[in-house]
N, C-alpha and C positions, 0 to 999 in steps of 0.2 A: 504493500500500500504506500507506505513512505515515498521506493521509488518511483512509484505512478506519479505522485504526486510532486515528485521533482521531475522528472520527461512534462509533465503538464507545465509548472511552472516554467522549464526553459522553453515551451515550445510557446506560450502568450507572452514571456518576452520577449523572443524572437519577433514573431507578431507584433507584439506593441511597434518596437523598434522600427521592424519595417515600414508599417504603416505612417511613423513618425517621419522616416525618412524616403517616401514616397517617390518620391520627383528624383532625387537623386539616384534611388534604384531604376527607375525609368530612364531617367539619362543613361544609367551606366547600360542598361539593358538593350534597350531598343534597338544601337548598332551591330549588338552581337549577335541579335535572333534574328536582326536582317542581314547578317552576314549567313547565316546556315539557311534561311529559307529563300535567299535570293541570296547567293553569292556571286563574288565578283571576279572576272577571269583574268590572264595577265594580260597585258598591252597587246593589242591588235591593229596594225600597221591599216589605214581605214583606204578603203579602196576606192580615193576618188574618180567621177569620171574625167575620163583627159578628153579635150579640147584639141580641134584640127591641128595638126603637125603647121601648117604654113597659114596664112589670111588670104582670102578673098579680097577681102579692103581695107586699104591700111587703118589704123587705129582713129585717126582723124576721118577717114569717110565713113565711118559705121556709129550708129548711136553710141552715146557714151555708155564707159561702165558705170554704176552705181555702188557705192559700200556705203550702209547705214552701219556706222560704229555706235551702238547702245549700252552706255555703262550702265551700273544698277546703283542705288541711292546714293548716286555723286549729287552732296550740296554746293550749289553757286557758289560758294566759295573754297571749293574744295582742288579750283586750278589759279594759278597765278595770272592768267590771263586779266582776271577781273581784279584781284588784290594783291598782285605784285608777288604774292607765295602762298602757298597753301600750307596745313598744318599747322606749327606753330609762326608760319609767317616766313617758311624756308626752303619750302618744297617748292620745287620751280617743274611748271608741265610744259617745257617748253616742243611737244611736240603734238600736242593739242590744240598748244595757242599757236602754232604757226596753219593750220587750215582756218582759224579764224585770220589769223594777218596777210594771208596767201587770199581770200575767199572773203568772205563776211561773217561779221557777229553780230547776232542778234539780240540786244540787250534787253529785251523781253518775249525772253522764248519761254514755253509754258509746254511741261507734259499735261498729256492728255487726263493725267488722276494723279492723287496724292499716292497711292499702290499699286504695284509695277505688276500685276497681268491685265488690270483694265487699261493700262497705257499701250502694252502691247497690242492689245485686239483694232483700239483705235488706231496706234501709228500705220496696222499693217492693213486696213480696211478705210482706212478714209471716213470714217463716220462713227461719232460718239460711242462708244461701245453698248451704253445703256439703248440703243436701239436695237439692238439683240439681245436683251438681256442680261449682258452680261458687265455685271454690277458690282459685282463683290470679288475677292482676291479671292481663288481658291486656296484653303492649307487643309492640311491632315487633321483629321478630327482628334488625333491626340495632343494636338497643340490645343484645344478647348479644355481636355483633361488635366491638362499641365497648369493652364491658367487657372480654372478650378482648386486646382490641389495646392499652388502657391498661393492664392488669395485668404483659403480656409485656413494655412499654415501662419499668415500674416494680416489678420483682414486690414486692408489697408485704409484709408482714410475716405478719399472718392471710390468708391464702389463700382467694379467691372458686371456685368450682366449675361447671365449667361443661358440661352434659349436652350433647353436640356431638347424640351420635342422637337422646336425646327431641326437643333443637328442630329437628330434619328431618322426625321424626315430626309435629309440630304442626302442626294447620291455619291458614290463613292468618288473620292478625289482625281482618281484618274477619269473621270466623266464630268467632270468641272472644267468644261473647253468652251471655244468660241464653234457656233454651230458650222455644220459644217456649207449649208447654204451662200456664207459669206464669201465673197471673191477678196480674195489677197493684194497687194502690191506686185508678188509673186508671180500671181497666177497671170497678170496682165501680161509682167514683162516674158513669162514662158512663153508665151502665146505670139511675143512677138520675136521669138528668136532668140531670148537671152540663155545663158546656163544659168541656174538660179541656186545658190548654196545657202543653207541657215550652219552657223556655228555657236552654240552656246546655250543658252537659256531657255527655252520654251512659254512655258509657263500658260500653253491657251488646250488645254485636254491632250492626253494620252493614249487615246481608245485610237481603235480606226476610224478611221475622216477625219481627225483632229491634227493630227502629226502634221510636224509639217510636209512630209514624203506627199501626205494629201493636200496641202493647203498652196500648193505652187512652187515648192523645189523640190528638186532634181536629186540635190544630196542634204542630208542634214549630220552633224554631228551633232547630238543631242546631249543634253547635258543628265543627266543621271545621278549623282552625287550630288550634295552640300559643300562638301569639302578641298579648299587648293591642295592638299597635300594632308597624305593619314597625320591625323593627329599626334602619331608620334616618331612621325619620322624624324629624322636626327637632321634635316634640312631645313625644319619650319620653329617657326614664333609664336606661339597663339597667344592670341587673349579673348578670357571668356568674363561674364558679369552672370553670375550667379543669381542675383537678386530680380533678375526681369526674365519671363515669361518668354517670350518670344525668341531669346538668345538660347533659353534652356530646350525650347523647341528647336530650335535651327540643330545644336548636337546632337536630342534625342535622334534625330532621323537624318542622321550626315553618313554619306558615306563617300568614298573618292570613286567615282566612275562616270563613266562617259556610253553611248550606245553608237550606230551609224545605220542609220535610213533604218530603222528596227530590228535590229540583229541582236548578237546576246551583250551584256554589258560587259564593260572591260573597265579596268584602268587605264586612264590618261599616261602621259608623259610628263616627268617635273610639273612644276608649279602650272595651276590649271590657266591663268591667265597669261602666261607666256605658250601654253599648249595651244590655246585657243589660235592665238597668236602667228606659230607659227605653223599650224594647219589653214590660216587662213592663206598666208604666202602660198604654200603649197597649190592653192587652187588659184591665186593670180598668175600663180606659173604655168599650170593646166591649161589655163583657158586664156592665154593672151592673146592669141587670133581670133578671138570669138567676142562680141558683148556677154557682159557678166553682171551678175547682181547678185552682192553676198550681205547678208542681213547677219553681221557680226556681233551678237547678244554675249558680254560679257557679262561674267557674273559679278568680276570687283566695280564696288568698291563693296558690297552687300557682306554683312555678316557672314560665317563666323568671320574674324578676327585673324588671320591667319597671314605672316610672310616669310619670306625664305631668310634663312639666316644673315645673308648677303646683302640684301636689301633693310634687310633691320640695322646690320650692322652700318651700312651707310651713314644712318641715322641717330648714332651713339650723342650729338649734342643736345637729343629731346628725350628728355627725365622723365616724363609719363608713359607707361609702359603702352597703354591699347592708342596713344595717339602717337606713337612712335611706329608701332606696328601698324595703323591706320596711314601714316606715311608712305610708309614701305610699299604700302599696296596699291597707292595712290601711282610712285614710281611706274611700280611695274605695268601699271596701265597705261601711263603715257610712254614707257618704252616700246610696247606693241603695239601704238600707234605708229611709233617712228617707226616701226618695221614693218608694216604695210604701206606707208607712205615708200619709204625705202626700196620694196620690192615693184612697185608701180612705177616710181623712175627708171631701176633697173630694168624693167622690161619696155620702156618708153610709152608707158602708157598712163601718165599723172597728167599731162593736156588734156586727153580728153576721158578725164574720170571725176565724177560727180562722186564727193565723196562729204558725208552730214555727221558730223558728234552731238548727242546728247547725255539725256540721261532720263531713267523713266520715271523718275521722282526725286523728290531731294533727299536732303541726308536724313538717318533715323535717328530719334533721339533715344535709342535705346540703346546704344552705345556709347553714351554717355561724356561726349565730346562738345562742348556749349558750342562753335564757332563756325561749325560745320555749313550754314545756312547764311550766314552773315552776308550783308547785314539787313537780312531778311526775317520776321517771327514766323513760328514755326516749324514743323519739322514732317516728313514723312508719316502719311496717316491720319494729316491736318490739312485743310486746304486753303491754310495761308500761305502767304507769297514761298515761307518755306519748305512748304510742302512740295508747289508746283510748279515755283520759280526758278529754272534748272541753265546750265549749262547747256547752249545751243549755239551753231556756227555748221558752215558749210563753204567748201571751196570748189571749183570747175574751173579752172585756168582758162580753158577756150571758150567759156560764155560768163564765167565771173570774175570782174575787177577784183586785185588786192586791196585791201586795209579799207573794205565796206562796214560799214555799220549800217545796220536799222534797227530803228527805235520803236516801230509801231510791234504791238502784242502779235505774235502769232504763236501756233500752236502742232502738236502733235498729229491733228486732222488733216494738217497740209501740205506731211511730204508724199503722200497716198497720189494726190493732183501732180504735185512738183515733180517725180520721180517719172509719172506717167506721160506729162506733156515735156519731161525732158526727154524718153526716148520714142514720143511720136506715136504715144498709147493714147487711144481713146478711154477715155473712164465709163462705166454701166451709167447706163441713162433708164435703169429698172427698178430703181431703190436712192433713198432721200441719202445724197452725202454732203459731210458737214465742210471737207477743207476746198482750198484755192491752189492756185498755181502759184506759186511766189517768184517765178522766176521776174515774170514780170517787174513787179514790186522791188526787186533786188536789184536788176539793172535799169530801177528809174526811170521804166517805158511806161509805167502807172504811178500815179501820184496817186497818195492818200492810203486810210488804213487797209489791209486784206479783209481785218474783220471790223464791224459794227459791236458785235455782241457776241461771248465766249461761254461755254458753260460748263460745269462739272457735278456728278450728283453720284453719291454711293448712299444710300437710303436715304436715311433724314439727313445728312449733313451734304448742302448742296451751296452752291455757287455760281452767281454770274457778274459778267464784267460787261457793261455798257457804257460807253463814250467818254472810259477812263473813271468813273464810278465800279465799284466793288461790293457786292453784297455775301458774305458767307453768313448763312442759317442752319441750325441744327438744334436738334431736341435736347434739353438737359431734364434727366429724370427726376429730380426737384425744384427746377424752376421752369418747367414745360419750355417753348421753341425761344432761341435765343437769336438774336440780331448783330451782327458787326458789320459796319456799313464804311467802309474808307472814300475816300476821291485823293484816288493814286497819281492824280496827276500833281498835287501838294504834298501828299503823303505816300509814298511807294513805299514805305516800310510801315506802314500799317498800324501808327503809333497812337493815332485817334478814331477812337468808333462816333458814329456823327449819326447813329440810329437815332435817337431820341431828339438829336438836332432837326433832322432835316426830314420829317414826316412825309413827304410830296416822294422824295426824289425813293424812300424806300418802299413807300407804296408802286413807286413802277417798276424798280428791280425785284420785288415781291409778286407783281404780276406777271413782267418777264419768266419769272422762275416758273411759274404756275404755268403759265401757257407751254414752255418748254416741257415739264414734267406731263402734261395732257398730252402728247404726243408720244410718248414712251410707252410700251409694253413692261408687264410688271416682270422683275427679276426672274433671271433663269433658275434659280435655286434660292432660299429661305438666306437671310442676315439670323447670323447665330447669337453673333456677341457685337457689346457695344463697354466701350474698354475707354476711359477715360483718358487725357492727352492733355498733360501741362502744354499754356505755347510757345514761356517763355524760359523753361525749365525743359532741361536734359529730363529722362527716365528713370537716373541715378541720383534726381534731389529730390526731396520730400517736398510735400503740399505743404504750404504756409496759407494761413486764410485770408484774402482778398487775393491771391494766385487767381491768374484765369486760365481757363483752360475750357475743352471741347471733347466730344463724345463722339469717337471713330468710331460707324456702326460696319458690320462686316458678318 
């Protein structure tokens, strides 16, 4: 009896424990059970297709190539282009800022959402994504469990919310895509002759019809894994934050791997953002007699936190360890710009190649960096200036002047137009789309702005911009729908809300937003959670009261 009664005793505290420490055994677990039930195989050499041996027309008589290079939550201030350095004010991208000094910059370029797969669906379809549905980021329902189980462990001050039925009702994560209906940027230029490559991210469904194999390229190396490099390889730096949700999800479900046009998963080569990198060259070499369009979706600067020792070490004058390593990675991104710029000269094909940087949101404040967005409020998951306000520029030597600037807002919706009327595509005349042609605009054959009126909407927290007026509205669950009303043309950094001033001007950005939303089909899939967002605070400072802050619904 005794002994029963100690096997029982160690066996509830065992239990106790675990249960105490929840999240942390789910971190530690998740990569392992997804290494035995989906394992990952060694490096497979990816078999792109190759391009005609000689040209029919030289590079100057054939439509240009295109490369969309798409970082992932690079905040506006996260290149030197705009603030002289990035990081602590030292990190120089000088190979990002020269297609803007070669091309134009756009000093109010706007992705299309504050979260990077509704930005995708827009950039590559030309039309607001909420016109299909598609609303909300997809993540793995274990990222709701994780948020769950750290809130219960700490309840925290503002209160996250979490729909248990909607995510039961939700279909499984791999069926969280852009439908298959939607015609591509891709599929246009396939259609007109181009080789069409994706390299990187996806992020719009996984099922069939979703891929991109189906969505208008030819090849994709698909991104597969979370992680630049295992976790413990002896080449890498991580830095992890323990205390936010979202970070502990990004580990739970990290693994390093890559796939090609749907084959079985592998391992990449070295650091994933130099892989990317230089499988991108690999296909500017493949295809230099031919038109090409490579939709280059990197994954940095996006959590985790991860650089190569080399690159960190670069960096030994900056004392904070996750913005040292957020440096590092900053590097490496703009080095794999210079080397696709690199490779296009080398093959004499940078005249006449169309080549665009962005990013699909700004930076996240859950990596706990205050500066990232500057000097912009905001942050990723917000749809203030720092959420949307992003890094944008494009250069074409043979139809774009160097050292352009434009000032008018444009948007995500408009290189869908710009990409099409650059290589002599018609756009669908079947279905409402939202962007322009900017070429126009850029070479000064059109005066005045592309847009009138701009809009952004992930459930209740919506936004629009009218003739330099700014309205963000969103629901707070103790003070019902909430108002911030700017006129960015006095205030671009959003430092006064003028709601309560200017009664007239936000009843028509109120209206505007209504009549926009009467147009929309409801969400493709249910909002689970609605997760509180300091705006002027990182993730990593605590709520102080009279703090303002907003309710990212998702």
């Amino acid at each position: 009896m005794k002994k029963l009664i100690i096997v029982l005793s160690v066996l509830v505290t065992a239990a106790w424990l675990g249960w105490q420490n929840r999240v942390n055994l789910l971190v530690w677990a998740m990569p392992k059970i997804q290494s035995v039930v989906n394992p990952v195989a060694e490096n497979i050499p990816n078999p792109w297709t190759v391009g005609p041996v000689s040209a029919v027309k030289s590079n100057s008589e054939r439509p240009p190539n295109i490369i969309l290079i798409l970082a992932d939550d690079m905040g506006f201030n996260d290149i030197s282009l705009y603030n002289g350095g990035a990081a602590d004010g030292s990190v120089m991208t000088p190979n990002i800022d020269s297609i803007a000094r070669l091309g134009v910059r756009f000093d109010n370029g706007y992705a299309a959402n504050a979260v990077c797969a509704p930005s995708r669906a827009t950039l590559l379809t030309g039309r607001y994504s909420t016109r299909f549905g598609f609303e909300f980021t997809p993540f793995p329902k274990i990222g709701a469990t994780i948020f769950q189980w750290m809130a219960d462990q700490n309840p925290p001050v503002l209160p996250g919310i979490i729909d248990h039925e909607a995510l039961g009702l939700r279909p499984p994560f791999s069926e969280l895509g852009m439908p298959t209906e939607e015609i591509t940027i891709a599929e246009l230029l396939k259609d007109k002759g181009y080789y069409t490559a994706h390299i990187g991210k996806w992020h719009l469904g996984s099922i069939d019809g979703m891929r991109p194999e189906d969505q208008g390229f030819d090849d994709s190396l698909y991104m597969s894994g979370l992680l630049y490099l295992p976790e413990d390889d002896p080449n890498v730096v991580n830095a992890k934050f323990e205390e936010d949700g979202i970070d502990r999800m990004v580990w739970a479900s990290a693994r390093y791997a890559a796939q090609f046009n749907g084959g079985s998963v592998f391992e990449p080569v070295g650091y994933l953002t130099d892989y990317y990198t230089n499988e991108a060259v690999k296909v500017i070499e493949n295809h230099r007699n031919e038109p090409f369009f490579i939709y280059l979706a990197h994954w940095g600067i996006h959590n985790p936190l991860q650089a190569t020792r080399e690159d960190y070490d670069r960096f030994s004058h900056i004392d904070d360890h996750p913005l040292r390593v957020y440096a590092a990675m900053i590097h490496a991104l703009d080095r794999g710009v210079g080397k696709v710029v690199e490779a296009l000269e080398k093959n004499g094909l940078s005249e006449n190649t169309l080549i665009v940087f962005t990013s699909d949101n700004g930076g996240a404040d859950y990596i706990g960096l205050p500066n990232i967005n500057k000097p912009y409020r905001g942050w990723k998951l917000t749809l203030f200036e720092g959420g949307t306000h992003v890094p944008y520029m494009a250069k074409w030597p043979a139809q774009i002047e160097a050292n352009g600037v434009m000032h008018e807002p444009i948007h995500h919706i408009d290189m869908f137009h710009t990409f099409a009327a650059a290589a002599g595509v018609e756009v669908p005349d079947d279905r409402k789309l939202d962007g322009v042609n900017l070429l126009p605009f850029i070479r000064k054959e059109v005066t005045g702005a592309p847009h009138q009126t701009l809009f952004w909407k992930q459930g209740h927290q919506q936004t629009v911009q009218h003739e330099g007026w700014k309205l963000i509205r969103a629901m707070d669950p103790q003070h019902g729908q909430m108002h911030w009303l700017f006129d960015l043309g006095v205030d671009p950094t959003e430092q006064k809300n003028l709601a309560s001033e200017k009664p007239q001007q936000l009843a028509l950005m109120n209206k505007l937003l209504d009549n926009h939303e009467a147009e929309l089909p409801p969400p493709a899939w249910p909002q689970v959670i609605d997760s509180p967002k300091l705006i002027d605070k990182t993730g990593m400072e605590a709520y102080a009261e009279g703090d303002e802050y907003i309710y990212w619904p998702n």
